[in-house]
C-alpha positions, 0 to 999 in steps of 0.5 A: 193339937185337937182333931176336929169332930167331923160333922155330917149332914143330911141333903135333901129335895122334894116336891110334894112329897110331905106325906113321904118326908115326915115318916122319913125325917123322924129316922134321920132324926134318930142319927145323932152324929147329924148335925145338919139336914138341909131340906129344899123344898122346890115350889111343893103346892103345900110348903112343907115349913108348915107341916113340918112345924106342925109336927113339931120337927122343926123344934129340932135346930138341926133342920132347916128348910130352904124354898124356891118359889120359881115355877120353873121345871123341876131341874133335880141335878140343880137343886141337887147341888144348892141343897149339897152346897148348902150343907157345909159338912165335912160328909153328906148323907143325900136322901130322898124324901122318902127314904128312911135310915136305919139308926145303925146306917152310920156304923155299918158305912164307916167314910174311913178314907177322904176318897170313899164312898157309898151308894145305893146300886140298883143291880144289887137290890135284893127286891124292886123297892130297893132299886129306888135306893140307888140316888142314896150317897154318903161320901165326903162332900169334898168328894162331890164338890170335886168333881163339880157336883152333879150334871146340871146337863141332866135334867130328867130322872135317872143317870144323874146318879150313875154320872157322877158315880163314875166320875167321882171313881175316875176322879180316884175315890172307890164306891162301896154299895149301901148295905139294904139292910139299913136304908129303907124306900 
């Protein structure tokens, strides 16, 4: 019998921040064992499909571009769990638009358990941009379907990560810190 390649995808949100999303793609691009990026884009004032086209980053098949025209408040933990359940990967790469990935990232964060999983640590940064490295995760996506993938009772910025940090550890996976050298904000 024939083990299956296990595949990786990338999850992604924004909201007006094609500026930071271009530069940022390109290093995710450089990931060969990606087979998909997910980008959803939450009502941006200028869709990022078009820039992204113009740029010629949509000639890659792996990107795909979701939006939502609600004008509704910016529900992240929401959207954070359509982009991850759209991304139907083996393993889940989370990004935000503007954090950009050593070529090597995959290397040095070797999943080689079902349970583990990486993440970004603000208490371990070396110097402050790197603190905003804490919402970068890459883990199984059983792991965070598991657990019933983020908070939806969260609605703000901050503590949805660290939420479901603990209860993916209480649920039995370890959480490994991200190592700096290799994710950049």
């Amino acid at each position: 019998m024939f083990k299956q390649k296990q595949t990786i995808g990338i999850a992604s949100i924004t909201k007006n921040r094609v500026k930071n999303l271009i530069p940022s793609i390109l290093t995710w691009l450089e990931l060969k064992e990606v087979s998909v990026i997910n980008i959803f884009d939450f009502a941006s004032d200028m869709p990022i499909y078009g820039a992204l086209k113009r740029y010629s980053i949509l000639d890659d098949k792996r990107v795909n571009v979701f939006r939502t025209e609600k004008r509704e408040p910016f529900h992240r933990t929401k959207f954070w769990n359509i982009a991850i359940s759209a991304t139907e990967t083996e393993k889940i790469l989370k990004l935000d638009s503007d954090y950009k990935i050593h070529p090597q990232f995959l290397n040095y964060h070797p999943l080689r358990s079902t349970s583990l999983f990486y993440a970004g640590n603000w208490k371990t940064a070396r110097v402050k941009n790197e603190s905003f490295l804490h919402g970068l995760v890459y883990s199984g996506r059983k792991n965070f379907l598991d657990v019933g993938g983020y908070n939806e009772r969260l609605t703000g910025y901050g503590w949805e990560d660290d939420d479901i940090y603990q209860r993916m550890k209480d649920n039995g996976c370890e959480y490994l810190d991200i190592s700096y050298d290799y994710a950049y904000h």
